[in-house]
C-alpha positions as CSV (number, residue, x, y, z in Angstrom):
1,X,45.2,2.4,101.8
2,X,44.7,-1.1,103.3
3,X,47.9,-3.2,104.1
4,X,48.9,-6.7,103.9
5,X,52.3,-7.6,106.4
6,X,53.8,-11.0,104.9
7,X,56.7,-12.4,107.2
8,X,59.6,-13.9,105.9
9,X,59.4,-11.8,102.5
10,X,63.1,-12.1,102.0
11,X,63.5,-15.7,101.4
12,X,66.8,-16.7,99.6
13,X,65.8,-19.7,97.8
14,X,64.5,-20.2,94.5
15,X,61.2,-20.5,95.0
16,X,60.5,-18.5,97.9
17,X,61.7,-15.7,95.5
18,X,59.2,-16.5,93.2
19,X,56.6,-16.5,95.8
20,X,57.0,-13.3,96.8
21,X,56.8,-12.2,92.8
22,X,53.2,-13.7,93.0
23,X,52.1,-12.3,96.0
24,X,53.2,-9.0,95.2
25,X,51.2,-9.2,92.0
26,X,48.4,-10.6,93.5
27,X,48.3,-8.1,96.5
28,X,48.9,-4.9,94.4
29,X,46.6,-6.3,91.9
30,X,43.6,-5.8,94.7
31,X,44.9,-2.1,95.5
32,X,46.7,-3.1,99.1
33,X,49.9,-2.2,100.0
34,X,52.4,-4.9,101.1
35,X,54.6,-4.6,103.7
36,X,57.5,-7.1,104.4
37,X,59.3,-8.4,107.2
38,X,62.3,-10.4,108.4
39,X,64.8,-10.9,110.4
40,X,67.2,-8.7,108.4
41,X,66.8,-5.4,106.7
42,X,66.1,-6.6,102.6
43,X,64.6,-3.6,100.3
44,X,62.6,-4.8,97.3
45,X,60.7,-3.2,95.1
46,X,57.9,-6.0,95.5
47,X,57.2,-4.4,98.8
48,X,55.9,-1.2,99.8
49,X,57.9,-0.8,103.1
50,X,59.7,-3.3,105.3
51,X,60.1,-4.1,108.5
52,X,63.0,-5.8,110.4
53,X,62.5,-7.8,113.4
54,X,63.0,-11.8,114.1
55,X,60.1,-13.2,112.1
56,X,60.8,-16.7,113.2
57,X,60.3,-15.9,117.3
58,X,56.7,-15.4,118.0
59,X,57.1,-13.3,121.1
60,X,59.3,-10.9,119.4
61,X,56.6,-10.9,116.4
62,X,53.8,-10.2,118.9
63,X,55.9,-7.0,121.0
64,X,56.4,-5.9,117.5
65,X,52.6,-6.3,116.8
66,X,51.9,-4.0,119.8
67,X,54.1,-1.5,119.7
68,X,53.6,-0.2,116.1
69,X,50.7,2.1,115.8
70,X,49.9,2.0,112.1
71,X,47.7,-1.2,112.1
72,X,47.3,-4.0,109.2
73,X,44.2,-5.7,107.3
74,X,46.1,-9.0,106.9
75,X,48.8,-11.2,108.0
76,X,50.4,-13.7,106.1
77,X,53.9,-15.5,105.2
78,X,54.7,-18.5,103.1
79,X,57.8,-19.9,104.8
80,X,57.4,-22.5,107.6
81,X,59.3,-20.7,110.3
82,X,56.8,-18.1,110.3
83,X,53.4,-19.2,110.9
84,X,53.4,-19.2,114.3
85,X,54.6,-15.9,114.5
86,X,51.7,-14.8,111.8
87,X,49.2,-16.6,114.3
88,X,51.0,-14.5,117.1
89,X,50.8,-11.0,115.4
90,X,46.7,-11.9,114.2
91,X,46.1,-12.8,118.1
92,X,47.6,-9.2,118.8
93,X,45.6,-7.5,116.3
94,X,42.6,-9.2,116.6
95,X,43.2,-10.3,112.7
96,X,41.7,-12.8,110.6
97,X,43.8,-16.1,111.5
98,X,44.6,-19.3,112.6
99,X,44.7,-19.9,116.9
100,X,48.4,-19.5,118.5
101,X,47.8,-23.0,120.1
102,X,46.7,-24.9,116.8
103,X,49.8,-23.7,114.9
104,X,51.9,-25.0,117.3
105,X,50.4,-28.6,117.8
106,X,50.8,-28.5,113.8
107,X,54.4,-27.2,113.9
108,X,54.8,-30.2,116.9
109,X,54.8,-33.5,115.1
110,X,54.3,-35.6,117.6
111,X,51.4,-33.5,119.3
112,X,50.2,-33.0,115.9
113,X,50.0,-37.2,115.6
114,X,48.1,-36.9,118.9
115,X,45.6,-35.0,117.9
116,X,44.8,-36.6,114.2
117,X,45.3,-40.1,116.6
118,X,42.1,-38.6,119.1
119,X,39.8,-37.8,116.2
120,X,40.3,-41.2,114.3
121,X,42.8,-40.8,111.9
122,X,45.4,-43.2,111.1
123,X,48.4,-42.3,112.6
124,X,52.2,-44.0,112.8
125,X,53.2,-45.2,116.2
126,X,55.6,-42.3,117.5
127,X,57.4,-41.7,120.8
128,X,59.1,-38.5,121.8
129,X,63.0,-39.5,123.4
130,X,65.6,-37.5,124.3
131,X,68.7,-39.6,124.0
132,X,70.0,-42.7,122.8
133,X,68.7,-45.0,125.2
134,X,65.5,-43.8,124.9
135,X,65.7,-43.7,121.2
136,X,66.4,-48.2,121.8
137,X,63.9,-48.3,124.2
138,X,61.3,-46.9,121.7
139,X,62.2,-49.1,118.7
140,X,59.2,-52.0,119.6
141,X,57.4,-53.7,117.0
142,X,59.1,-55.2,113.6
143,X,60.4,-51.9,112.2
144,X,62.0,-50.0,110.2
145,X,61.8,-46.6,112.1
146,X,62.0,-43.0,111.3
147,X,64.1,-40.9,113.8
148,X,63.8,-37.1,112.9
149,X,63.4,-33.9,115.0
150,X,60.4,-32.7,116.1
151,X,59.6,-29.6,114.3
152,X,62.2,-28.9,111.4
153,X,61.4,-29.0,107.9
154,X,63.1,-30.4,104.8
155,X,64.1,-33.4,105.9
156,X,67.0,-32.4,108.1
157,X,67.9,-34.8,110.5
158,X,65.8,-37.4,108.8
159,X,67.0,-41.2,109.3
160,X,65.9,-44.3,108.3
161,X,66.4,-46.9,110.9
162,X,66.6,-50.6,110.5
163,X,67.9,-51.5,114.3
164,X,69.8,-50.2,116.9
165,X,72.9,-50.2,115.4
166,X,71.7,-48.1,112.9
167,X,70.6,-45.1,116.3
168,X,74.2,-44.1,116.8
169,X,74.2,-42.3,113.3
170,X,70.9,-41.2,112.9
171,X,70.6,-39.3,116.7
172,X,74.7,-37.9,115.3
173,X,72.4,-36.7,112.1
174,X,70.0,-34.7,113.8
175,X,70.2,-30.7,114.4
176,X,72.6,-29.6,117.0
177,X,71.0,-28.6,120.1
178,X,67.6,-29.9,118.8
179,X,66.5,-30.9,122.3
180,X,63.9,-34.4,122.2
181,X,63.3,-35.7,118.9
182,X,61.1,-38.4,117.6
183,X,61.4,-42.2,116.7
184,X,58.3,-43.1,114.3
185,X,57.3,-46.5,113.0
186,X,58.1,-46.2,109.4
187,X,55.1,-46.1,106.6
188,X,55.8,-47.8,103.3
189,X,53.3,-46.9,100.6
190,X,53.6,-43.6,97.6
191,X,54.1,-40.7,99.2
192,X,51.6,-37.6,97.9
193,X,50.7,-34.3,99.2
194,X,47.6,-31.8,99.0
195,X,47.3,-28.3,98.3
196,X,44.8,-25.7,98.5
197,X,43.3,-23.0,100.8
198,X,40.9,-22.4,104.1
199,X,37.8,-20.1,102.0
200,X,35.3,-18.8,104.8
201,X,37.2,-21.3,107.8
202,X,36.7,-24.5,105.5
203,X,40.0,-25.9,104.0
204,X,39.3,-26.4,100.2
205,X,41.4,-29.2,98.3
206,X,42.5,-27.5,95.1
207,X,45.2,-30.8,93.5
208,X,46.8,-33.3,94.9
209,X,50.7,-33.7,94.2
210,X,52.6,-36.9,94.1
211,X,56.2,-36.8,94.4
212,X,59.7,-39.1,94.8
213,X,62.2,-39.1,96.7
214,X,65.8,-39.8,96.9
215,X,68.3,-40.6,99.8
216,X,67.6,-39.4,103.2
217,X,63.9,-38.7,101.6
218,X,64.8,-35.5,100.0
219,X,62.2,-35.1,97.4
220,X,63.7,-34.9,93.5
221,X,60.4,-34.5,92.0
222,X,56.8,-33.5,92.1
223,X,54.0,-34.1,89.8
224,X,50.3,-32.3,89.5
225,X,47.8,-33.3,89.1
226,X,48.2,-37.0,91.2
227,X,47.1,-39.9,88.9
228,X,44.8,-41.6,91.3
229,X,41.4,-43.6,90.4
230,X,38.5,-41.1,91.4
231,X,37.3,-43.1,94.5
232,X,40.8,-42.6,96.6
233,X,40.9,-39.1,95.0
234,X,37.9,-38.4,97.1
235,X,38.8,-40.6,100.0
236,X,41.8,-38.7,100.7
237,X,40.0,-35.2,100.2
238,X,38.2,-35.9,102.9
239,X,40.9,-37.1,105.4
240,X,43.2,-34.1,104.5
241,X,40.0,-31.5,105.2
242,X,39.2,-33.9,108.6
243,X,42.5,-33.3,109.6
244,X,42.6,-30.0,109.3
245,X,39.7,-28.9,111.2
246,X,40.9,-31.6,113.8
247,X,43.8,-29.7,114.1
248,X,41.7,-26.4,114.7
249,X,43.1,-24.7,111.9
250,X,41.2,-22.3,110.1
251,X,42.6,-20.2,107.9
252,X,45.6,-19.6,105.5
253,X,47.2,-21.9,102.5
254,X,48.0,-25.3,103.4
255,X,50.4,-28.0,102.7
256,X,49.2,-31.7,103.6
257,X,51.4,-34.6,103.2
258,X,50.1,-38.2,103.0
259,X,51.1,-41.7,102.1
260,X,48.6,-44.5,100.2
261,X,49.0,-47.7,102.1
262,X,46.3,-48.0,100.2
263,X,44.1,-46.2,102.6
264,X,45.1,-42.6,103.1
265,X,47.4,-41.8,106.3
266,X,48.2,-38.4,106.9
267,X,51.8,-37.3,107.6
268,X,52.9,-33.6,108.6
269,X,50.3,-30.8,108.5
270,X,51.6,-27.3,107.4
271,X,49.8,-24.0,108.0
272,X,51.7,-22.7,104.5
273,X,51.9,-23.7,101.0
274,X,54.5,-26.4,99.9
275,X,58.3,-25.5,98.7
276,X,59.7,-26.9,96.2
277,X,57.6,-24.3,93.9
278,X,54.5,-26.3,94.3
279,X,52.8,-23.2,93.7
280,X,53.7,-22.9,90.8
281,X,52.8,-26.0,89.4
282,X,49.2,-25.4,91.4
283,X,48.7,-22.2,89.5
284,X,49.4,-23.9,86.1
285,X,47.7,-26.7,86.7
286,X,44.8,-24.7,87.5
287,X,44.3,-21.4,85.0
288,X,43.5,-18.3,86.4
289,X,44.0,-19.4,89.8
290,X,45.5,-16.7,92.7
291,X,46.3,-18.5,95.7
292,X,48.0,-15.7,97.3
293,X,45.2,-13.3,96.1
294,X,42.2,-15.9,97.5
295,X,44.3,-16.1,101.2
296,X,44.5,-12.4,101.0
297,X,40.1,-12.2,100.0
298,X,39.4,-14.6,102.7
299,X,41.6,-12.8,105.5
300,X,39.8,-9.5,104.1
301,X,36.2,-10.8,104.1
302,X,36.1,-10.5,100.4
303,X,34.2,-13.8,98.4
304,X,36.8,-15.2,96.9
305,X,36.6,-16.2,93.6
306,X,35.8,-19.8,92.7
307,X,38.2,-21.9,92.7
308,X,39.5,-22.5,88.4
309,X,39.4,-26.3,87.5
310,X,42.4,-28.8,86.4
311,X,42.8,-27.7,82.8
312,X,46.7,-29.1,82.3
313,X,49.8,-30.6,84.2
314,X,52.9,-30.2,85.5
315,X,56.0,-31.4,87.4
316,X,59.0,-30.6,89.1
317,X,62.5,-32.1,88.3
318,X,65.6,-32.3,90.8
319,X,68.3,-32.8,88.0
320,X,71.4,-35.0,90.0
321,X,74.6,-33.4,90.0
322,X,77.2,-35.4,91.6
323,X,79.2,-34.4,94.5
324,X,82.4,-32.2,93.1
325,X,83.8,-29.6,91.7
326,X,81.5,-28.4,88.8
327,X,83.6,-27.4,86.1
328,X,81.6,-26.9,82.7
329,X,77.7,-26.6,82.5
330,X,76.1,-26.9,79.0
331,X,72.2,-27.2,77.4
332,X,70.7,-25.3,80.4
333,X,67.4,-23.7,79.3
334,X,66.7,-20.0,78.9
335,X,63.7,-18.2,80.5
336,X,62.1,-18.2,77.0
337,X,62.0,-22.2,76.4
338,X,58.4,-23.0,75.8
339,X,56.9,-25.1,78.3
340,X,59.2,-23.9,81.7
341,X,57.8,-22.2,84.7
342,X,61.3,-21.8,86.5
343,X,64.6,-23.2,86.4
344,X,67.4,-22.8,88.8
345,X,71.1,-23.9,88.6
346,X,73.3,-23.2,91.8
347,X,75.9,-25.7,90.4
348,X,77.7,-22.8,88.0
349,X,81.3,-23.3,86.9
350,X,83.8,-23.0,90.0
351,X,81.0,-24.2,92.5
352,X,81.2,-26.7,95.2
353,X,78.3,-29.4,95.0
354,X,78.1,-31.5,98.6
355,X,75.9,-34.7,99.0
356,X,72.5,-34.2,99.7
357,X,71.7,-34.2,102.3
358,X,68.5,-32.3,102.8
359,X,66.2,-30.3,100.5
360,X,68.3,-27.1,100.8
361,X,71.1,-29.5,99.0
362,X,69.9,-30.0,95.8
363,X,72.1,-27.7,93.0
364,X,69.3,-28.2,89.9
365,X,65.8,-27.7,89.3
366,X,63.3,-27.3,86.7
367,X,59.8,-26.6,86.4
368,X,57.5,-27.4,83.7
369,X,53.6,-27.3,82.5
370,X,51.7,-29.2,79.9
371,X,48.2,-29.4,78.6
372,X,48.4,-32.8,79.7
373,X,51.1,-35.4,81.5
374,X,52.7,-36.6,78.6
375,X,53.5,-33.5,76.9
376,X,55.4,-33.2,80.3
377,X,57.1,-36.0,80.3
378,X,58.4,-35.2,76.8
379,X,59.4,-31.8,78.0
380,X,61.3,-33.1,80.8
381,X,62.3,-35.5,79.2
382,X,64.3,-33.3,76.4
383,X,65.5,-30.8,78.6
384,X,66.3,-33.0,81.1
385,X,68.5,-34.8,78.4
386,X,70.1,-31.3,77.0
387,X,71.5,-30.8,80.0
388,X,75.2,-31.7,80.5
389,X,77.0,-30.5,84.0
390,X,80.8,-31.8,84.2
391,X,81.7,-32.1,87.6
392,X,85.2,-32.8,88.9
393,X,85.1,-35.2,92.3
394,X,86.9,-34.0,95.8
395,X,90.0,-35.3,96.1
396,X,89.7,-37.2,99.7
């Protein structure tokens, strides 16, 4: 029987769970076997067999690669950390994938810039620094800034910078032992992201998401499809598939963030779908719809089929829980409440909530669809509303 290997199958978050529920489905659905591996040994009865070796270190994915004799159709993964290894093992295997070299420059900010920079894409001013003087010595024109590291996700170690006296805290915020990391000239304008999938090497734009954010940029919410006249719908279609090929990629799911300033101007590239259970709302949104299963066709040489239009909406909420001691949580919505496509509550009775500080943070979510955007709102609106967490603040 054929076999599909997906890296990083056991994901502890929320969504990454429900990932793997749909790709399981999907794969098993099209009579493939699905092997998963990570970095630590995690049965499941969503996969076939597993495999344990570190997912995240593409050298150790591609001895692993080598050395196993039973070979695999397909390679996948939808967690950032492991695409380069899933472009490692395809090299090996002579697989179906995207090019060693063009995941990296994607998983690089800064050399990612470079290259959308070379084929004419609009492109922040960034410099690459590796301490605090170089970090004042990069901040030139009016500002604000953006210092962050250069390849993490999530927006960890993500500062806003007004002026140099602002550098101390923001380099003190960044991952320990991150190495050089990056000052940027900040980009005002909404902030949006597209989704879709590379069918026969050509990226295909299935919806456009538009989201918010919070302190620090962590996003608190995400909503599909983006409401945007039909011209710049189409204008930044086209910049988000330029991009890609300019990049070199060439296959897989991808995740493309962008700002309106009005014009389009791409931000980070990913060579995976978005978190945040994006997917979700993507296979909602669009009925009848696999993702996983039209990566898994494409990879297999198999016509996927056409892509299902928009028939509906939905949106993903970030409920705010302050920082404390949670000590009663009431109105949280069942798995049966009409109108939700997951829900997660971390913040149970007895739990610690910290600040947020990046996307891993955030103790709340929900996830809704809708025949149309405001029967959304209205759901979110009442559940949201139902919802009463009692939380009892740190004593300093």
């Amino acid at each position: 029987m054929r076999a599909v290997l997906l890296l990083g199958h056991a994901s502890g978050t929320p969504h990454g769970r429900d990932q793997l529920r749909r790709v399981s489905a999907q794969v098993r659905r099209r009579g493939l076997r699905l092997v998963g591996a990570d970095a630590v040994a995690a049965t499941s009865d969503l996969v076939d067999e597993t495999a344990v070796f570190d997912v995240h270190d593409p050298a150790a994915a591609r001895a692993w690669a080598a050395a196993r004799s039973v070979r695999f159709d397909a390679v996948m993964t939808f967690r950032e950390m492991c695409v380069e290894s899933v472009a490692a093992i395809a090299d090996e295997l002579d697989l179906p994938g995207n090019a060693p070299r063009a995941v990296r420059t994607v998983r690089t900010k800064d050399l990612c810039r470079e290259v959308l920079r070379e084929a004419g894409l609009p492109q922040p001013a960034c410099a690459v620094v590796s301490d605090l003087d170089g970090a004042r010595a990069a901040l030139t024109g009016p500002g604000p800034w953006i210092v962050k590291p250069r390849d993490a996700m999530g927006s960890v170690g993500v500062s806003l910078v007004s002026g140099v006296d602002d550098l101390p805290a923001a380099v003190a915020a960044l991952p320990g032992a991150s190495g050089p990391f990056l000052v940027e000239e900040f980009v005002t304008g909404p902030e949006y992201s597209a989704e879709g999938v590379f069918v026969g090497g050509e990226p295909v734009v299935v919806d456009l998401t538009a989201k918010s954010t919070g302190p620090g940029f962590v996003e608190t919410g995400h909503r599909m499809p983006a409401v945007l006249d039909p011209a710049t719908d189409a204008a930044a279609r086209a910049e988000v598939a330029r991009a890609l090929r300019a990049a070199g990629l060439t296959h897989g799911i991808f995740h493309v963030e962008f700002w309106l300033t009005p014009a389009p101007v791409l931000g980070e590239l990913h060579a995976r779908p978005g978190g945040d259970f994006i997917h979700a709302m993507l296979e909602h949104v669009h009925p009848g719809l696999e993702l996983y299963g039209t990566l898994v066709d494409d990879l297999l040489g198999v016509p996927p089929a056409p892509v299902p239009p928009a028939a509906g909406a939905a949106a993903v909420h970030f409920p705010p829980v302050p920082p404390g001691t949670v000590t009663a949580v009431e109105g949280w919505p069942g798995p049966t409440t009409p109108g939700l496509l997951a829900a997660h509550l971390s913040a149970a009775p007895g739990a610690t909530v910290r600040p947020v500080a990046h996307s891993a943070d955030r103790p709340a979510v929900l996830v809704v669809g809708a025949p149309g955007a405001a029967e959304v709102d209205d759901l979110l609106e009442g559940l949201a509303g139902g919802i009463r967490i009692e939380v009892r603040p740190e004593e300093r």
